[in-house]
MARSEPA-592805 format. One record per residue (C-alpha): residue number from 1; x, y, z; residue in one letter; chain. Coordinates in Angstrom, 1 decimal. Example, Ala and Ser with C-alpha at 12.3 -4.5 7.8 and 13.67 -1.06 7.14 Angstrom:
% residues 2
node k->1 | X->12.3 | Y->-4.5 | Z->7.8 | r->A | c->A
node k->2 | X->13.7 | Y->-1.1 | Z->7.1 | r->S | c->A
This chain:
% residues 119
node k->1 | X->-85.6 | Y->-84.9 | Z->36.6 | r->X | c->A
node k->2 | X->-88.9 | Y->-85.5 | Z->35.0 | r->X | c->A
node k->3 | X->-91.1 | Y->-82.3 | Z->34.1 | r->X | c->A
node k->4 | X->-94.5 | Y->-82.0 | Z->35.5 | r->X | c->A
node k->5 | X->-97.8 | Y->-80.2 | Z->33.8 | r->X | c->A
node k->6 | X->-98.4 | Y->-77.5 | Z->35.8 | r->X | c->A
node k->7 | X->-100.5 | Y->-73.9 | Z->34.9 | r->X | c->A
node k->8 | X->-100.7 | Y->-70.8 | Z->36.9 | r->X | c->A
node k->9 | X->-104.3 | Y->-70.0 | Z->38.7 | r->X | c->A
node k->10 | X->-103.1 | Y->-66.5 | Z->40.0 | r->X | c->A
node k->11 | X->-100.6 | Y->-64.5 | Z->40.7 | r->X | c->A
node k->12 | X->-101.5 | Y->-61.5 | Z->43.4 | r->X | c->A
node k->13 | X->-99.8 | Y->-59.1 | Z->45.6 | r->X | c->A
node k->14 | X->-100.8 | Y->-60.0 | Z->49.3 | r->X | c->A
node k->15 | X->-99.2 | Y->-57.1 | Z->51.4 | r->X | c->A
node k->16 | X->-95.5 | Y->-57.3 | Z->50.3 | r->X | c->A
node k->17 | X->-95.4 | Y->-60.4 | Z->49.1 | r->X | c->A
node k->18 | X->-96.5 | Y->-62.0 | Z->46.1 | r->X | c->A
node k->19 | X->-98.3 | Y->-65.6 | Z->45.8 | r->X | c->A
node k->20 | X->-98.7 | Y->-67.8 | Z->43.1 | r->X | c->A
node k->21 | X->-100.9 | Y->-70.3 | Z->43.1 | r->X | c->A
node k->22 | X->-100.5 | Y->-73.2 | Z->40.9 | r->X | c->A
node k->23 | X->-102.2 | Y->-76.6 | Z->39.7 | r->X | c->A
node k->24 | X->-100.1 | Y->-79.5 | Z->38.9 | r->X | c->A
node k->25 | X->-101.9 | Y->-81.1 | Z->36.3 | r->X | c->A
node k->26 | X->-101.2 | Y->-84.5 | Z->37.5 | r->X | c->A
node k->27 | X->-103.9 | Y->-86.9 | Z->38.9 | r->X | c->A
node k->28 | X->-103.7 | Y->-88.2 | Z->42.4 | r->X | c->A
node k->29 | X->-100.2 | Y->-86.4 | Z->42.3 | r->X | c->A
node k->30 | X->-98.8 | Y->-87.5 | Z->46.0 | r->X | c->A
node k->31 | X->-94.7 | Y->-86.4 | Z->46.7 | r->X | c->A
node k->32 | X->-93.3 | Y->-83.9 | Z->49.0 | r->X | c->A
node k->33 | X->-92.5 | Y->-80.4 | Z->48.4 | r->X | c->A
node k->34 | X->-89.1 | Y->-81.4 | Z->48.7 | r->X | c->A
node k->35 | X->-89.1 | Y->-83.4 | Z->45.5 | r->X | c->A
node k->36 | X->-90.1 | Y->-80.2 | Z->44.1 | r->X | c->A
node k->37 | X->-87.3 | Y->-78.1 | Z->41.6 | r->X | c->A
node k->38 | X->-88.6 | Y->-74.9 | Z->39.8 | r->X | c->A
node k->39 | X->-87.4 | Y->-72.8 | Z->36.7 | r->X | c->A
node k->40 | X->-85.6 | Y->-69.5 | Z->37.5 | r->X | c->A
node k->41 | X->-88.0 | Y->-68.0 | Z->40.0 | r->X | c->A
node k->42 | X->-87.5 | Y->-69.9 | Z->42.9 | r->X | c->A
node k->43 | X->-90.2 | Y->-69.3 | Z->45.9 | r->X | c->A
node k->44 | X->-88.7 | Y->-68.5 | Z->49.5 | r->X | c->A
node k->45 | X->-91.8 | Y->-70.5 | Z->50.9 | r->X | c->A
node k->46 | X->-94.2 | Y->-72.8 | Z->49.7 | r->X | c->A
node k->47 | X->-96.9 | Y->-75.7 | Z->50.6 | r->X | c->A
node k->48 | X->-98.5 | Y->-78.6 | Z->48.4 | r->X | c->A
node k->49 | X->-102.3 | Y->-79.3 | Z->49.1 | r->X | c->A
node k->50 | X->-105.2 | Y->-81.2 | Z->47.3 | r->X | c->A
node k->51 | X->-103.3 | Y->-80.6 | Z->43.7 | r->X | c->A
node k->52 | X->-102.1 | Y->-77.2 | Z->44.5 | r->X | c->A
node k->53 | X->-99.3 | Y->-75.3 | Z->45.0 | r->X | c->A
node k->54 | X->-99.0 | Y->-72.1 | Z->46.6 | r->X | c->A
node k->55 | X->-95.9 | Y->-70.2 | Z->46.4 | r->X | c->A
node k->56 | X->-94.5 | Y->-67.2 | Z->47.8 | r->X | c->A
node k->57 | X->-92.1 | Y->-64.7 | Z->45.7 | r->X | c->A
node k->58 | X->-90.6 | Y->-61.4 | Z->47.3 | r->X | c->A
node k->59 | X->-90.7 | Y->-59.8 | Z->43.6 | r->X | c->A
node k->60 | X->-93.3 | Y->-60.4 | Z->41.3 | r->X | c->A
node k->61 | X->-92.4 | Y->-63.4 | Z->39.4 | r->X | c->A
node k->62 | X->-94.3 | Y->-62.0 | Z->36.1 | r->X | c->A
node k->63 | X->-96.6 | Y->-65.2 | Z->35.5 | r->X | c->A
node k->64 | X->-99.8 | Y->-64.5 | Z->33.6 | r->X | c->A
node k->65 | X->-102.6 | Y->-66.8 | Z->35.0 | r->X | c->A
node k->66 | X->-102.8 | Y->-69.6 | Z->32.9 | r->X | c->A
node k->67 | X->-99.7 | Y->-70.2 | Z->31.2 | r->X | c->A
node k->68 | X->-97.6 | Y->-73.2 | Z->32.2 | r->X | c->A
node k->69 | X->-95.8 | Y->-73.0 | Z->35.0 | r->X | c->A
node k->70 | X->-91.7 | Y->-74.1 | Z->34.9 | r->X | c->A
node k->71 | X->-91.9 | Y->-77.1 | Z->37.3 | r->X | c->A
node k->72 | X->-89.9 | Y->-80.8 | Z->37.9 | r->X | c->A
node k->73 | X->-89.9 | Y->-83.6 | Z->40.0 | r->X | c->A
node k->74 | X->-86.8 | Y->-85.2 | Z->40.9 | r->X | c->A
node k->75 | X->-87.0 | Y->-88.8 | Z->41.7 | r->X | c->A
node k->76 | X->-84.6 | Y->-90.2 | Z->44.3 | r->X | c->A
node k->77 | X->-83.5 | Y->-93.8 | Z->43.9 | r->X | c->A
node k->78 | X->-84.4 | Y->-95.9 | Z->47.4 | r->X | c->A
node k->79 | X->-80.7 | Y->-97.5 | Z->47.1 | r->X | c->A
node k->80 | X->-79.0 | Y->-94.0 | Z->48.2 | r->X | c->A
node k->81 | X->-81.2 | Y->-92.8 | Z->51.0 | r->X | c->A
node k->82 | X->-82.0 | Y->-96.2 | Z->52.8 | r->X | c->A
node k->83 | X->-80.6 | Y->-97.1 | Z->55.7 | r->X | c->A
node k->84 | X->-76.7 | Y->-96.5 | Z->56.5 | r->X | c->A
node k->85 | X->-75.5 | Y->-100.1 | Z->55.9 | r->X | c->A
node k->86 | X->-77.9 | Y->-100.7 | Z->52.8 | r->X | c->A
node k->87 | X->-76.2 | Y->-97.8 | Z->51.5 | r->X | c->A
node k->88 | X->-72.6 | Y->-99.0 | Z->51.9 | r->X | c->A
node k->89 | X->-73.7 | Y->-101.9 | Z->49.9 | r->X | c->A
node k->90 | X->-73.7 | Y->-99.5 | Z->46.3 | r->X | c->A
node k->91 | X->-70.5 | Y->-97.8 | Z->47.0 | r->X | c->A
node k->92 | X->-67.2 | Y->-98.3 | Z->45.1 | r->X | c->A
node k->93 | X->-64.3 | Y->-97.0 | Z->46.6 | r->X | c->A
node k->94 | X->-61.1 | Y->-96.4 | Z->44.6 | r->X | c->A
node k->95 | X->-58.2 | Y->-98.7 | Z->44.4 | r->X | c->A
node k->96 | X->-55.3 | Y->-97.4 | Z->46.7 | r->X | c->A
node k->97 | X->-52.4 | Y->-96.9 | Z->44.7 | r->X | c->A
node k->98 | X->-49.5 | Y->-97.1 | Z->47.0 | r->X | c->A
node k->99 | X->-51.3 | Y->-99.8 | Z->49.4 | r->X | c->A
node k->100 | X->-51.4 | Y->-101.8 | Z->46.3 | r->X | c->A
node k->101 | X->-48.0 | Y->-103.2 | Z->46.1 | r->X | c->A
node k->102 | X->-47.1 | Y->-104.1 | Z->49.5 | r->X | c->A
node k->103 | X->-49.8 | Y->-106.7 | Z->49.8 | r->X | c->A
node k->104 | X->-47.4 | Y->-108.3 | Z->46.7 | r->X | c->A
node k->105 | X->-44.2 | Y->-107.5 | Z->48.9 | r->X | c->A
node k->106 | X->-46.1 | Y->-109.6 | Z->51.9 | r->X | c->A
node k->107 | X->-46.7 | Y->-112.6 | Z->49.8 | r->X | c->A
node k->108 | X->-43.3 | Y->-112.6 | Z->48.6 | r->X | c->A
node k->109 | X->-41.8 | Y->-112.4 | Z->52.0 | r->X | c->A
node k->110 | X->-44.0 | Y->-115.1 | Z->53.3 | r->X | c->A
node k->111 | X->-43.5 | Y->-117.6 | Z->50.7 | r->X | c->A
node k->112 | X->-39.9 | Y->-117.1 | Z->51.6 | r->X | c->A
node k->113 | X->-39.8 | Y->-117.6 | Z->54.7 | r->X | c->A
node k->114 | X->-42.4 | Y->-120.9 | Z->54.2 | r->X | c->A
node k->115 | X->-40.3 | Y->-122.1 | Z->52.1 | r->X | c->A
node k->116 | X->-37.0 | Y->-122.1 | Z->54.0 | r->X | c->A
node k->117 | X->-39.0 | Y->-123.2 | Z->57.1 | r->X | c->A
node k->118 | X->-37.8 | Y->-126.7 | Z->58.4 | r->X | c->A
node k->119 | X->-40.5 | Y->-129.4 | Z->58.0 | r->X | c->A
């Protein structure tokens, strides 16, 4: 995860509700809201427009207006959400322990049986 600058515009009561406005303090700052992790207060709804974001608490979240505001990005690598059979490309799967030994049995038996074979 990769903390962003962010400060709190406000912070008001808007019925009963509470909404928090703040600036990410990043310059042509273009992700989803998805991408989005926050400190301990964690909205129940929120959008991201023109370098804002505007949050909605149930409580009052105690920010003061201007302090920084707890805030992270979390960057997804494109190998693990591609497509399906892009993705099965990265995956290790764990050697199977009690598959392992009768591939050594098979070779055995055929080399036998090759071997005693008329030619």
């Amino acid at each position: 995860m990769i903390r962003l600058p962010a400060k709190v515009l406000s912070n008001e009561k808007r019925g009963e509700r509470y909404c928090v406005t703040v600036e990410i303090e990043v310059l042509n700052f273009r992700r989803s809201f998805n991408c989005l992790r926050f400190g301990d207060q964690i909205p129940f709804s929120g959008s991201y427009r023109d370098g804002a974001l505007e949050l909605r608490y149930y409580q009052d979240p105690g920010f003061e207006v201007g302090q920084p505001f707890p805030l992270w990005l979390i960057e997804f690598d494109n190998r693990h959400y591609g497509a399906i059979g892009h993705s099965l490309d990265y995956l290790s799967f764990p050697p199977l322990k009690g598959l392992t030994g009768l591939s050594k049995v098979r070779e055995s038996a055929s080399r036998r049986f090759f071997r005693h074979s008329p030619k």
